[in-house]
N, C-alpha and C positions, 0 to 999 in steps of 0.2 A: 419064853422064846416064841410062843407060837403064839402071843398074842402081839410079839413086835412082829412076828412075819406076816398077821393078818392085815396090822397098822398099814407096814409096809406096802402091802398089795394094797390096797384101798388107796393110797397115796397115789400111787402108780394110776390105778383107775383112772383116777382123776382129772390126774394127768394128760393121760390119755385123750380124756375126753373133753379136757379144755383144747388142748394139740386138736383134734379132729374137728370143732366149732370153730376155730381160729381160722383151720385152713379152709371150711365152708365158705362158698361165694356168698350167702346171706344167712342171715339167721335165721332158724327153723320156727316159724311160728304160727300158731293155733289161729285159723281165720285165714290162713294165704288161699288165692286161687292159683290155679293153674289150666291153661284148655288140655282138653284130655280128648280131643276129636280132631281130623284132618280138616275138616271143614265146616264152619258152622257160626250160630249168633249170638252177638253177647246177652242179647236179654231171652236168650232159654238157657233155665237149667244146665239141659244137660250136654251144653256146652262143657261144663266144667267142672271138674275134681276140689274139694275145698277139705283144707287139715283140721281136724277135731282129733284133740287129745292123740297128737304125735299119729294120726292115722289117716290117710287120704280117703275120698270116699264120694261118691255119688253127687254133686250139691243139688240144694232142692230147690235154688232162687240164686238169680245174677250177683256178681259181684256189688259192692256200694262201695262209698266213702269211706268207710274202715280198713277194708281190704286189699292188701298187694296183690296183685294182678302179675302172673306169666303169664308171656305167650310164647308158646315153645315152637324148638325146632321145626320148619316143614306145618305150621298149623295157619291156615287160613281164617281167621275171624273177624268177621263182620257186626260194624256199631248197625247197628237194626232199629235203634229207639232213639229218639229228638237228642236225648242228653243222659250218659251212661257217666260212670263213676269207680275212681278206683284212689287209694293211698298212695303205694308205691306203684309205678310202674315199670315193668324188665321187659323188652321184648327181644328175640331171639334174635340175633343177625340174619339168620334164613326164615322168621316168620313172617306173618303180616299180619297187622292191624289195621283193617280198611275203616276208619271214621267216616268215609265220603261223605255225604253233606250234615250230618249231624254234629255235636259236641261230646268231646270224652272230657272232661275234667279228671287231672288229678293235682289231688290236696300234699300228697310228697314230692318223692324223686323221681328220675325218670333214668334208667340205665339199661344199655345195651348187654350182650351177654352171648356167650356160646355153650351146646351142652347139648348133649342126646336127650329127647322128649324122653320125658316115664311117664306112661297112664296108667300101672299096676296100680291097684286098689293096696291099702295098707300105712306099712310104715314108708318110710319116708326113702331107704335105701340109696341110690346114690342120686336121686332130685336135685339135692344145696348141693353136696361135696363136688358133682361133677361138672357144675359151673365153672365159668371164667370171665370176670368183667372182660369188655370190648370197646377200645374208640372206634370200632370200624361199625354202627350200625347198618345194617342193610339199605341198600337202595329203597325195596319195598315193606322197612321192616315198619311203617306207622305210615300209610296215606290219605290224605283229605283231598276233597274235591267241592268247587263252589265255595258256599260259606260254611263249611268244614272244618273243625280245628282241633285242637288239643288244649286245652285251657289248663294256665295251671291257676290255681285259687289257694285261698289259705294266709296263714302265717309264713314267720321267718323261717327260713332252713336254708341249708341244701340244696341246689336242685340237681347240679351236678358234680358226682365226687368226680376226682381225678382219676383218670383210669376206666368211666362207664360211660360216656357216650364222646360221638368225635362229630369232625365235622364231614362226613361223608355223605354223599347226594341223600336227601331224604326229604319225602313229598307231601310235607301233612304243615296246615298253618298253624303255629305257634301264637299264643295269646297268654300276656300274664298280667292277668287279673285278681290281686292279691286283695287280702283287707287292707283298708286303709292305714298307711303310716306302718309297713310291715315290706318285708325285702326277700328275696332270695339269691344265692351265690353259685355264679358259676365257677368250678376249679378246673374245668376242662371247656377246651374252644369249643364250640356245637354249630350245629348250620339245621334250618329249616328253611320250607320253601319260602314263606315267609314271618314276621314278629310285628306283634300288636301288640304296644304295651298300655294295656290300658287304665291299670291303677297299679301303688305300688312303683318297687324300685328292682329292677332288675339289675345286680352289680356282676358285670361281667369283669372286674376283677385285672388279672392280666391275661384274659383269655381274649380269643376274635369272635363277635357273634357275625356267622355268615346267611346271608340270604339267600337261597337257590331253588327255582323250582323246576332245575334237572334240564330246562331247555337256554332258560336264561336266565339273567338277575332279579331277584325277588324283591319286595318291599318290604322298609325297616320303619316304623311308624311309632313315635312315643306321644299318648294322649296328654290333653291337658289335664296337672296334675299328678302326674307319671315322671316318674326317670327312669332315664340310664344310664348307670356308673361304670367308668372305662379308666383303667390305668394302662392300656395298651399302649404302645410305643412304637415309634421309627417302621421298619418294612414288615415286622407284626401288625397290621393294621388292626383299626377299630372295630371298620365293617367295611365288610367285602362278599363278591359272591363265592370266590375260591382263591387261592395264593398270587394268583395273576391275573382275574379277574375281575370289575368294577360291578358291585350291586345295583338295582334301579335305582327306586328314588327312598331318598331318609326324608320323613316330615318330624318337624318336632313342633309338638303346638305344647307340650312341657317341657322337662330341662333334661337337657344333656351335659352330665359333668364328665372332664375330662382332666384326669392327673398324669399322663402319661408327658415324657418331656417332649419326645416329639409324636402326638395323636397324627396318625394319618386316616381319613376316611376314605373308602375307597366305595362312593357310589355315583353315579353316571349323574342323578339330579339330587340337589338338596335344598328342602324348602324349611327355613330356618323362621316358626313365628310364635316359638315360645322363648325358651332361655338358653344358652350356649354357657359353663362357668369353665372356665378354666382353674384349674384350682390347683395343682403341685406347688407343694413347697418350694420353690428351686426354681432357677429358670426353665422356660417352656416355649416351645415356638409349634405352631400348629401350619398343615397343608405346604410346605416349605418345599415338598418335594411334592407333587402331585402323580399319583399312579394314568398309565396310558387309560384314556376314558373318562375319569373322576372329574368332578365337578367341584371347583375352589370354593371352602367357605369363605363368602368375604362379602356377603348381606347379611345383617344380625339380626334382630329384632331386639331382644335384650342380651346386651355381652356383658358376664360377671369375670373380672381378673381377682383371682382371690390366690390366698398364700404368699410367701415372700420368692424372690427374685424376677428376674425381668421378663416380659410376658410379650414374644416377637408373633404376628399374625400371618405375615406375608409378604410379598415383594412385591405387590400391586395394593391400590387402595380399599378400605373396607367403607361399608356404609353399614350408620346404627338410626333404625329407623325408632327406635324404644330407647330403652337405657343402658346406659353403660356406666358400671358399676366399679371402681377400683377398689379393692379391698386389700390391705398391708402386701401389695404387690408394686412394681414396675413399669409400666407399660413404655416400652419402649417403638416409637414411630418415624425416627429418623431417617426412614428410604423409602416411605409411603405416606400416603395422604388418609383423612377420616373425614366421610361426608356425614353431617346429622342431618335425619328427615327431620319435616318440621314441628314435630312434639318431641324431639328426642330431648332426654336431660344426660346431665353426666353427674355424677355423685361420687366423694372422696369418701373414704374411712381409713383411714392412716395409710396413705399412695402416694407416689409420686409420681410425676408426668415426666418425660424426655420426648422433646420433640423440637424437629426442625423443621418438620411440613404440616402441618393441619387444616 
């Protein structure tokens, strides 16, 4: 009996302590930073508290590249050094992280959060449990200034779950500079002042990525060699500064794929001189509605129609200064015209053409 009632408790424990990890906002682990000061730099010490063997404590050296990084409630911390480093990063909805003109790369996530600061030295006490993912990031919870940004680098992941960051004014530039032929996923809409993608695939999924830097519309920029993957739809737009709002200017000197049935962009300029693909399975018709402000795509460089059903562009005429590409699609042009510049080619791979004006 008393060794089933020992089982039994011990079962329970465990229990317990699976329940209590579960309900933690993150998981507890050996190497996190946190600031443990009102005010202060990332590259001192003693900016910050770091976990060794389940015990918080003193740190003796900046966070790195290994490291998840808080920045908690009410804590003021300033990038101090060219280019600072963290794995994951959580900043407080009431904190801030000044990058001003330097670099913070991180190699993880990036997620918002609410939660009373702990600087006690020790165990961990309510640190994780008394979190709470947040889409509502603070106005001033991460800002850049000049050539200032947040880089994210790295491999495939995550960058953001559903549930830990939104698109709320927030004043720091965005850069994702991944290795090559490697991707990260948004599962929630996000906004930064502005997005450089400079390698790598940013799949914004069917979230909006929005540009804003708080006064007016930001820029949305994919490098040559770079994408961004958009199944966004109808008056969810692609990209916008805010739900009624038109962003500056998109350049795409890479590819912009888009699977959404109907992609609206909603930026004021768009300067189209890498690759545009269309690509839903299913019919698709793109800019059909235009938002007040936005600028019609309807100068191509290279226009890829890929997937099956019928692929409508717009109600005025397009011009393909490059290639246009039909891939086991549709293209349907019966109430518009298509100007080709003079090296434009057109190229078939199982498509058909409809048309009554060209």
């Amino acid at each position: 009996m008393k060794k089933t009632s020992t089982t039994f408790k011990v079962i329970l424990a465990l229990l317990f302590a699976c329940f209590n990890l579960a309900a933690m906002a993150q998981t507890p682990t050996d190497g996190d930073y946190r600031s443990a000061v009102a005010s202060g730099n990332w590259g001192n010490a003693a900016t910050w508290q770091v976990r060794t063997a389940g015990n918080w404590a003193a740190a003796v050296s900046a966070p790195t590249s290994a490291n998840n990084v808080y920045i908690q409630t009410g804590h003021v911390i300033t990038v101090n050094v060219a280019t600072a480093d963290a794995r994951d990063l959580h900043a407080n909805t009431t904190g801030n992280l000044i990058i001003g003109a330097n670099t913070l790369t991180v190699s993880g996530k990036l997620r918002a959060y609410t939660g009373t600061a702990v600087t006690t030295a020790g165990a961990d006490g309510t640190f994780y449990s008394g979190q709470t993912s947040s889409t509502s990031p603070g106005a001033n919870s991460i800002t850049s200034t000049g050539a200032g940004k947040l880089s994210v680098i790295g491999n495939s992941r995550t960058l953001f779950n559903t549930g830990e960051w939104g698109a709320t004014t927030t004043g720091f530039a965005m850069e994702i500079n991944l290795t090559a032929g490697q991707s990260v996923l948004c599962q929630q809409s996000s906004k930064a002042a502005s997005w450089n993608v400079i390698s790598g695939t940013l799949n914004a999924a069917a979230t909006t990525v929005s540009a804003d830097n708080g006064t007016t519309g930001g820029d949305i920029t994919i490098a040559a060699g770079a994408t961004i993957s958009s199944d966004r739809t109808g008056a969810q737009w692609v990209f916008q500064r805010t739900g009624t709002t038109v962003g500056a200017t998109l350049t795409v000197n890479g590819t912009l794929r888009l699977g959404g049935t109907n992609p609206t962009i909603a930026m004021a300029t768009i300067i189209l001189n890498g690759t545009v693909n269309l690509a839903r399975a299913g019919a698709q018709s793109i800019n059909v509605t235009i938002p007040s402000g936005a600028a019609t795509m309807n100068t191509f460089n290279n226009l890829v129609l890929s997937g099956s059903g019928v692929k409508t562009l717009a109600t005025t005429g397009i011009t393909v200064n490059g290639k246009m590409t039909l891939q086991d699609a549709t293209f349907s042009v019966a109430t518009f015209s298509i100007t080709y510049g003079a090296s434009a080619t057109l190229e078939y791979s199982g498509a058909a053409l409809q048309t009554a004006n060209t």
